[in-house]
VODO-723245 format. One record per residue (C-alpha): residue number from 1; x negated, y negated, z negated. Coordinates in Angstrom, 2 decimals. Each point is the difference from the previous one (the first is absolute). Last residue first. Layout:
! VODO-723245
{rec NUM; {X; Y; Z}} ...
***
This chain:
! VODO-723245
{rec 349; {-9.53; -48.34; -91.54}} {rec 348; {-0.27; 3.33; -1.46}} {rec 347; {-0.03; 3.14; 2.31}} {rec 346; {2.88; 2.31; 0.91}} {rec 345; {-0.71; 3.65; 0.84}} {rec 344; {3.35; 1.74; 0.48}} {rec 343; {0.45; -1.25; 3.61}} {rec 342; {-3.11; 2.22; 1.30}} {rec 341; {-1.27; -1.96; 2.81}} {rec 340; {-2.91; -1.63; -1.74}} {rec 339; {-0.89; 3.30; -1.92}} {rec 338; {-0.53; 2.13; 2.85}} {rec 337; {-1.97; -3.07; 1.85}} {rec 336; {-2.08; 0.39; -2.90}} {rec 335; {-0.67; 3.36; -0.04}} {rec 334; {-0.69; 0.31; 3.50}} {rec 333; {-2.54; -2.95; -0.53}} {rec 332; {-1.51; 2.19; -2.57}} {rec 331; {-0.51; 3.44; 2.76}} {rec 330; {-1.36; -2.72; 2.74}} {rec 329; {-2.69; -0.58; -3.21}} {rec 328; {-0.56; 3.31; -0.37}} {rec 327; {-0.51; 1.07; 3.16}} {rec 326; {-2.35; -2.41; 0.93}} {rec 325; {-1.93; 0.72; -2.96}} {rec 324; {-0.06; 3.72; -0.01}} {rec 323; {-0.95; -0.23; 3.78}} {rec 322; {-3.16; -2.22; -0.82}} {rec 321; {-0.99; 1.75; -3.09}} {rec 320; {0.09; 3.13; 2.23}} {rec 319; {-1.90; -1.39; 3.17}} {rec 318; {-2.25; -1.20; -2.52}} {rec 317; {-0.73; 2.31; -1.87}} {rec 316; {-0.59; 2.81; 2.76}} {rec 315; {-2.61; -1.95; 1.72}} {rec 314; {-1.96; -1.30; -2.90}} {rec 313; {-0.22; 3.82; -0.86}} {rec 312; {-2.70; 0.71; 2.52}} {rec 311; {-1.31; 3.36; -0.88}} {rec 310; {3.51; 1.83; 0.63}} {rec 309; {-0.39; -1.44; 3.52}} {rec 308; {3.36; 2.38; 2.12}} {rec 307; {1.97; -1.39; -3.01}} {rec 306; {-0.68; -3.56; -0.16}} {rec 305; {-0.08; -0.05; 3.78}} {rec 304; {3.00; 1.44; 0.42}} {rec 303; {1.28; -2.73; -2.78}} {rec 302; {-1.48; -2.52; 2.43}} {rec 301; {1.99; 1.61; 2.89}} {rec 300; {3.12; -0.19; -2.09}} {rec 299; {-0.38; -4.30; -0.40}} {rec 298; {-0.53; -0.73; 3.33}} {rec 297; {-2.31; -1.70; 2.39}} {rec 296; {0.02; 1.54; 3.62}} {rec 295; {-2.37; 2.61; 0.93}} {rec 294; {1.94; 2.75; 1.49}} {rec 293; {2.90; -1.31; 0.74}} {rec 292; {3.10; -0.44; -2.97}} {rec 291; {1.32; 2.86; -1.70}} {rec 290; {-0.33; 4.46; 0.80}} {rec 289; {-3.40; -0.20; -1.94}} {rec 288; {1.44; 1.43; -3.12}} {rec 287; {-0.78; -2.98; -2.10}} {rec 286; {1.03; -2.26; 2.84}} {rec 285; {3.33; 2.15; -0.19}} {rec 284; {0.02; -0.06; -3.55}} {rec 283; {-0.57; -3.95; 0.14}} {rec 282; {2.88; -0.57; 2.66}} {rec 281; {2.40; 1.43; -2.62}} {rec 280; {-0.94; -1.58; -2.81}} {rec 279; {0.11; -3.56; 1.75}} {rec 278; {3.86; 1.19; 1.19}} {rec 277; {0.88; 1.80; -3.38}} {rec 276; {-1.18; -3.81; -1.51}} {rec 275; {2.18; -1.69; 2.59}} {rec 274; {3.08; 1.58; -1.17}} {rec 273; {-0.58; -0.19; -4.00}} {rec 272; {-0.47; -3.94; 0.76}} {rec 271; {3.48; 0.57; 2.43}} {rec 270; {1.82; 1.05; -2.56}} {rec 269; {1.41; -2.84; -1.90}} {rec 268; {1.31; -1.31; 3.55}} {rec 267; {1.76; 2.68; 0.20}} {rec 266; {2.57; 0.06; -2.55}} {rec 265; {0.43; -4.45; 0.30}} {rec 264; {0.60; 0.85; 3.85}} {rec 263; {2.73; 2.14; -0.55}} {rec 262; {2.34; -2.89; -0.94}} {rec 261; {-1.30; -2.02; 2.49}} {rec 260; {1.12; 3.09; 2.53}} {rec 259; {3.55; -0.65; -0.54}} {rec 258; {1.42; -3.17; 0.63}} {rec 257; {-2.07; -1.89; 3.06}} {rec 256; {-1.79; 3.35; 1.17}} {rec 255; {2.97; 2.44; -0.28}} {rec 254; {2.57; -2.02; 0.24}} {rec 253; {-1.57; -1.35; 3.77}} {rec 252; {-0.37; 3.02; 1.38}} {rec 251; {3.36; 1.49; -1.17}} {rec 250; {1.56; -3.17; 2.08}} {rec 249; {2.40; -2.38; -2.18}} {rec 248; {3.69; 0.72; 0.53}} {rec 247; {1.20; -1.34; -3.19}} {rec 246; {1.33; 3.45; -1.39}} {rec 245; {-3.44; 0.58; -0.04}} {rec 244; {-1.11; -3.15; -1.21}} {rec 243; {2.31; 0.71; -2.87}} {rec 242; {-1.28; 3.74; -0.60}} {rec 241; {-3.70; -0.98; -0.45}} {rec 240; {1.08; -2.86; -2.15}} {rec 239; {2.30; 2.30; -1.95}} {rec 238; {-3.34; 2.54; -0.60}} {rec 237; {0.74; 3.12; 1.51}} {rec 236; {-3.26; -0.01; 2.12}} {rec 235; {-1.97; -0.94; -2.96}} {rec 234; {-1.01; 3.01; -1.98}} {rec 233; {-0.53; 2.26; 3.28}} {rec 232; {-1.91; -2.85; 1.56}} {rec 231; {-1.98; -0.06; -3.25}} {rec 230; {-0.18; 3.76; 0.18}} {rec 229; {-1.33; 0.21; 3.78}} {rec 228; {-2.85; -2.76; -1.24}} {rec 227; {-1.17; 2.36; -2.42}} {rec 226; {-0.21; 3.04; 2.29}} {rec 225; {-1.37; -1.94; 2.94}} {rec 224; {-2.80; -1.45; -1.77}} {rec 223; {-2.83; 2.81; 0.15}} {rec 222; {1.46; 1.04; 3.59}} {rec 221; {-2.22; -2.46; 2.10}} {rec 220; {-3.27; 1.88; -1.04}} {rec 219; {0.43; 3.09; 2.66}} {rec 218; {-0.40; -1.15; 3.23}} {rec 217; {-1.41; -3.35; -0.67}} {rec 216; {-3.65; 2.11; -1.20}} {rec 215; {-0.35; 1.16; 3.36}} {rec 214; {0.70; -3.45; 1.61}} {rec 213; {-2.83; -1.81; -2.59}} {rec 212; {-2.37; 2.77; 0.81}} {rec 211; {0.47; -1.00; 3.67}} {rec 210; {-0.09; -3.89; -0.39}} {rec 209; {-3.54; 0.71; -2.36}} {rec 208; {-1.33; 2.10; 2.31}} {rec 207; {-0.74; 4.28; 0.00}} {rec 206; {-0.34; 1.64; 3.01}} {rec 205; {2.73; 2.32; 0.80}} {rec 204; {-0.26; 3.87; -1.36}} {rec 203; {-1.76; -0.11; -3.44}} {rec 202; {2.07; -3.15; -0.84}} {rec 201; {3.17; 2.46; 1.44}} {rec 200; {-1.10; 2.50; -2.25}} {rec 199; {-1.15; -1.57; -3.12}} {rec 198; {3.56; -2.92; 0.20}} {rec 197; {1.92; 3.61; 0.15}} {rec 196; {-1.72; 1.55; -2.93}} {rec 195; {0.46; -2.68; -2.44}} {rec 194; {3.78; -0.40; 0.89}} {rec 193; {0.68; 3.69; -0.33}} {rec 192; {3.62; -0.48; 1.25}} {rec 191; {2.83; 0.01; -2.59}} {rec 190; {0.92; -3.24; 0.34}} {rec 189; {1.10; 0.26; 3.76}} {rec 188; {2.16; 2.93; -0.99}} {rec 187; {1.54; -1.90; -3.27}} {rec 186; {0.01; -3.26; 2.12}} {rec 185; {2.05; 1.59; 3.18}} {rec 184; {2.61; 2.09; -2.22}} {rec 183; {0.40; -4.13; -1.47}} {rec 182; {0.53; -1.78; 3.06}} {rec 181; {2.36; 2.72; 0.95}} {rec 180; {2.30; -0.08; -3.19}} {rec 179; {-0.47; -4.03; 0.21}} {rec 178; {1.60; -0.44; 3.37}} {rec 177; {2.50; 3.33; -0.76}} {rec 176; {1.70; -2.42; -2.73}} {rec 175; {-2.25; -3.25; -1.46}} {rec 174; {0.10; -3.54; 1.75}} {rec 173; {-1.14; -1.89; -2.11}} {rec 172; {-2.46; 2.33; -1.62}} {rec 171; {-1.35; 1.53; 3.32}} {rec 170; {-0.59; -2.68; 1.62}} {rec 169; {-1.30; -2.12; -3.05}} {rec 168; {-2.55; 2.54; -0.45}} {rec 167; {-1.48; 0.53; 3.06}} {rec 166; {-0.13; -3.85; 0.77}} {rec 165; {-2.13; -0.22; -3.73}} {rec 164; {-1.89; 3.14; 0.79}} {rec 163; {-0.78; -1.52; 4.05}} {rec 162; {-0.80; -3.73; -1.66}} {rec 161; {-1.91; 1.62; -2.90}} {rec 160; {-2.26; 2.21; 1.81}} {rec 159; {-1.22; -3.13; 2.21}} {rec 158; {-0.69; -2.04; -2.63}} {rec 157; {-2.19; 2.56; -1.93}} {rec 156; {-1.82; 0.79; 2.73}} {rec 155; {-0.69; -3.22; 0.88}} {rec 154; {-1.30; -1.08; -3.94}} {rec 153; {-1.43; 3.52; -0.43}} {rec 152; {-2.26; -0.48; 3.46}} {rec 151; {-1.00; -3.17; -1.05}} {rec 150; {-0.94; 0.98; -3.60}} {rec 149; {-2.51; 2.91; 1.40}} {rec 148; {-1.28; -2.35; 2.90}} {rec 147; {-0.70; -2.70; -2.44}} {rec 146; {-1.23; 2.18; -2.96}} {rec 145; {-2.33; 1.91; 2.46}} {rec 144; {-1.78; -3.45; 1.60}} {rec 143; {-0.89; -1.08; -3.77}} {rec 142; {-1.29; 3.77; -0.65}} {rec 141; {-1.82; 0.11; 3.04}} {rec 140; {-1.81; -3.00; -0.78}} {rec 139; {-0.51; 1.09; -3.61}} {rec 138; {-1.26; 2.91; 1.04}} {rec 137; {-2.92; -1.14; 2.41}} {rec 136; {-0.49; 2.77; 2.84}} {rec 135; {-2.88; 1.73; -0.50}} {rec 134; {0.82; 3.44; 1.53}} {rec 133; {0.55; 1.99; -3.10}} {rec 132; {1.55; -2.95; -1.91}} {rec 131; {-1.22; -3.57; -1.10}} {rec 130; {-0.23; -1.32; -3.55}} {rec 129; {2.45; -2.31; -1.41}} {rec 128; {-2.20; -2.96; 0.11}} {rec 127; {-1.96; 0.67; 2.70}} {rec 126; {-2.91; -2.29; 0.30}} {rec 125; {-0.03; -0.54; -3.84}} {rec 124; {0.02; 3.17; -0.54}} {rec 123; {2.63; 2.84; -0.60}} {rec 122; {-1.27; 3.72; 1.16}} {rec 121; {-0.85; 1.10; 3.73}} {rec 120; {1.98; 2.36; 1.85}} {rec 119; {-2.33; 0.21; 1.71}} {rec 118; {-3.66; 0.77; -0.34}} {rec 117; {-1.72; -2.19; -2.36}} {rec 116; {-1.73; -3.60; 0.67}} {rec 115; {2.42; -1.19; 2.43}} {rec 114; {-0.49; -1.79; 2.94}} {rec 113; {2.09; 1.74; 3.22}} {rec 112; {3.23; -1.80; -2.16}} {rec 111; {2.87; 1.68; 2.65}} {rec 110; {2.66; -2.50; 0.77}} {rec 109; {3.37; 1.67; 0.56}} {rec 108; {2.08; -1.78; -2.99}} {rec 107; {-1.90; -3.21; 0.46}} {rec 106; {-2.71; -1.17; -1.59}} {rec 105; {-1.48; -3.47; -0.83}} {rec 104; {1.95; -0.45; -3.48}} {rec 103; {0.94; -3.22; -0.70}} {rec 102; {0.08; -1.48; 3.32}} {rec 101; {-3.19; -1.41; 2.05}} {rec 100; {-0.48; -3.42; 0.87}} {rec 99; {-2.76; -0.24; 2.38}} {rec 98; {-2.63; -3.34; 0.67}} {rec 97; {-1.00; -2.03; 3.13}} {rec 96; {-3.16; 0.04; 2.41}} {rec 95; {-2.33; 1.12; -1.31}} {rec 94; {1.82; 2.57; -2.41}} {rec 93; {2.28; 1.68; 3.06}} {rec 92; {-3.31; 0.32; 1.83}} {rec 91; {-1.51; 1.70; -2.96}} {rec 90; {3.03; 2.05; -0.62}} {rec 89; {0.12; 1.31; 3.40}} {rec 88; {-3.76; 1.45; 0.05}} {rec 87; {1.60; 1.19; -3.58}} {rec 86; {2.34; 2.51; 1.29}} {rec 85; {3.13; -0.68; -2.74}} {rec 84; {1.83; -2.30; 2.17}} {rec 83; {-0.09; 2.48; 3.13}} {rec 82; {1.33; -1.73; 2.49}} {rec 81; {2.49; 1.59; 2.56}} {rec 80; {-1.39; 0.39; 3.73}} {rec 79; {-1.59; -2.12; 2.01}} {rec 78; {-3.21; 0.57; -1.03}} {rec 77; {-3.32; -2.12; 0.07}} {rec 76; {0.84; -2.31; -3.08}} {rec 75; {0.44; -3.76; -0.41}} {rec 74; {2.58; 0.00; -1.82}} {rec 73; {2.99; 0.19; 1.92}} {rec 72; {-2.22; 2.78; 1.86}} {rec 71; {0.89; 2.12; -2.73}} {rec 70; {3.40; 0.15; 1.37}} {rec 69; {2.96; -1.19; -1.95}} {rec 68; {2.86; 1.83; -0.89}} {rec 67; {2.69; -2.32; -1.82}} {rec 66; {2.00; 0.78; -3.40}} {rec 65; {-2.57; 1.01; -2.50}} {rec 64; {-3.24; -1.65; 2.07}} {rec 63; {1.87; -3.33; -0.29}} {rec 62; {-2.53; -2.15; 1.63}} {rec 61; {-0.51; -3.82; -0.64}} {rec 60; {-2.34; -2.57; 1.96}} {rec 59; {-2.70; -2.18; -0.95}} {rec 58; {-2.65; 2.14; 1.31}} {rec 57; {0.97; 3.35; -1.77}} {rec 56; {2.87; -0.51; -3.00}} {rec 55; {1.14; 3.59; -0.32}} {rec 54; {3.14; 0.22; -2.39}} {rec 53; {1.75; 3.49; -1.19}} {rec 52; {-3.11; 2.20; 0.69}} {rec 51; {0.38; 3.89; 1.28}} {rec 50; {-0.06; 2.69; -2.10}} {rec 49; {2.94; -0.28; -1.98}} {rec 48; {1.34; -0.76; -3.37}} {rec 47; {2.12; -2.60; -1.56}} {rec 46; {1.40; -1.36; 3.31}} {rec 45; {0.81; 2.43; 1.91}} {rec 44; {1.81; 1.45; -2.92}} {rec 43; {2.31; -2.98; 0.07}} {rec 42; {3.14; 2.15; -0.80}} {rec 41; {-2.00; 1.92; -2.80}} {rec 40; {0.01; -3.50; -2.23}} {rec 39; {3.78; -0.06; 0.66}} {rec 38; {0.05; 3.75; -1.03}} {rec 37; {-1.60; -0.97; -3.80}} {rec 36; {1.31; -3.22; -0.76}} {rec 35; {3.90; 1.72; 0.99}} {rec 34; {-0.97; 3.09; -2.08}} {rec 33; {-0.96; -2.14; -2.91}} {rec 32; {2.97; -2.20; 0.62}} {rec 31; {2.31; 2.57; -0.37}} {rec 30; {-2.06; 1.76; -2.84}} {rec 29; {0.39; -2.85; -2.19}} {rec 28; {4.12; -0.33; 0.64}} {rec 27; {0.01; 4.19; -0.97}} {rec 26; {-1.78; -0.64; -3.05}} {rec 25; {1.70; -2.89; -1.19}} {rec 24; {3.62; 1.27; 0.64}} {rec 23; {1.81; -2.86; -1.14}} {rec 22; {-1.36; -1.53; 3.41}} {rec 21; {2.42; 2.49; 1.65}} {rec 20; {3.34; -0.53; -2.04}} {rec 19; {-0.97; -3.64; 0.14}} {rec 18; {0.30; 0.63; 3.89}} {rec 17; {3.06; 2.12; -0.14}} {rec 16; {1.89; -2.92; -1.91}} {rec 15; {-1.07; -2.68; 2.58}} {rec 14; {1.00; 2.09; 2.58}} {rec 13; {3.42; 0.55; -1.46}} {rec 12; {0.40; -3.70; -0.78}} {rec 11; {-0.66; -0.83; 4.17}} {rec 10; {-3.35; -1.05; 0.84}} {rec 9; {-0.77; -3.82; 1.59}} {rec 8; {-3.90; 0.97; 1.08}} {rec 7; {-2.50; -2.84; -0.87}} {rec 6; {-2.11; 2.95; -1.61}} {rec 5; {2.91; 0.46; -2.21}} {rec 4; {3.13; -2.50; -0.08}} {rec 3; {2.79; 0.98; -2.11}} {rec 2; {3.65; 1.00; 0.57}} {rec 1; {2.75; -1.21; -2.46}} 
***
């Protein structure tokens, strides 16, 4: 009998690979921990930046985060952008209306000109995580480099599984000279220097995060093809396989309707271990300087920073405490979707 779950009408199997997953207490925490965690970094806007969420001037309502508004909007002399932190424009906000700023009134690119000690500046109460050597606020950055960093996992993740997964069930399926190739073309395609290429052509083309993201495609779609090849292998045989077959029923349509769910249970268990190569990956390159832009938030340029600012270990800590966590916890949520999909784990009722 199927149950309901979230409102959702799930099938006995489901049910049974949820439980499975839940069993796992430390895996289930960690899912929601990350989830907390990178829904918090989606609305990074909103937590910290350098411009105001809410202006109320003269009975009216600004939304400095979203909008552009010149300071003449205020009763300034310029028409171009206002600068919310001059204070000639704070007074005429403050006579007029009041400011709601966010959380933490830096963004990833604002430079704090007002510090006491020469950057990068120690934790205070201004700057809670410090700042680094140009006085840029680290917990800013840091908010704005787990979104980017877990973004660019999540896609590239995605899109390496749907060209492994179609690799894969090609050449399982359909196996002879079609697999023999596909395979001569992995094992020379595999043994590139994969480090070394993404260096040289990052050194070559301008870095971006749609470029990186292409360069790092090229060679991260083969980590499922293997396992999904031998559940094809494992399946194609099968009597059900054989019957629709003999039934007439197009190769395209056996192979995603009958065979490929089979596969899917295999790979879906390793798509956690996937996306944390992927997040690796793009923080040796940032760590190398080969990564994102010069200048954007991630979570390898802080560690540069650790390491290039021996006498500022605030930097270094917490771009590794940071890493070690994320990874962990994607690492425990592998472990659990291992063990929901693994038919010899049965929980009690």
């Amino acid at each position: 009998m199927s149950r309901r779950i979230l409102g959702l009408k799930l099938r006995p199997l489901t049910v049974r690979r949820w439980r499975n997953f839940r069993a796992n207490r430390r895996g289930f925490i960690s899912l929601w921990v990350f989830l907390v965690l990178f829904v918090l970094s989606l609305f990074a806007e909103l937590l910290a930046n350098d411009k105001p969420l809410v202006v109320s001037y003269d009975g009216a309502l600004y939304f400095p985060f979203v909008i552009t508004y010149p300071e003449t909007a205020f009763g300034g002399d310029f028409e171009t952008e206002a600068d919310y932190r001059d204070p000639v424009v704070k007074q005429l906000i403050d006579d007029k209306g009041w400011v709601l700023w966010p959380a933490i009134p830096y963004s990833y690119r604002t430079i704090n000109y007002n510090l006491d000690v020469p950057a990068p500046a120690p934790p205070s109460d201004v700057n809670l995580l410090g700042t680094d050597d140009q006085g840029r606020d680290v917990l800013a950055r840091l908010i704005y480099g787990f979104r980017i960093s877990v973004l660019f996992g999540l896609v590239l993740t995605v899109l390496s599984s749907i060209i492994g997964i179609a690799a894969g069930a090609v050449q399982g399926f359909f196996g002879g000279w079609i697999d023999l190739g596909f395979q001569r073309f992995i094992e020379i395609w595999s043994g590139l220097p994969q480090l070394f290429l993404l260096i040289i052509l990052a050194s070559i083309i301008e870095p971006s995060f749609w470029l990186l993201l292409g360069l790092m495609l090229l060679f991260s779609w083969m980590g499922l093809v293997d396992v999904v090849r031998a559940e094809f292998f494992r399946v194609r045989n099968f009597d059900y396989i054989r019957a629709a077959r003999a039934l007439g029923v197009r190769d395209s349509a056996i192979i995603i309707r009958h065979a490929l769910p089979n596969a899917m249970v295999s790979a879906l268990t390793f798509l956690p271990f996937i996306l944390n190569g992927s997040i690796t990956t793009l923080t040796a390159l940032d760590f190398l300087g080969f990564g994102l832009p010069p200048g954007s938030p991630s979570l390898g340029e802080l560690l540069q920073q650790g390491k290039a600012n021996l006498q500022a270990p605030w930097l270094g800590f917490t771009g590794f405490f940071v890493l070690a966590i994320m990874l962990t916890l994607m690492i425990f949520i592998g472990e659990a979707i291992r063990d929901a999909f693994d038919p010899r784990k049965l929980t009690a009722r």
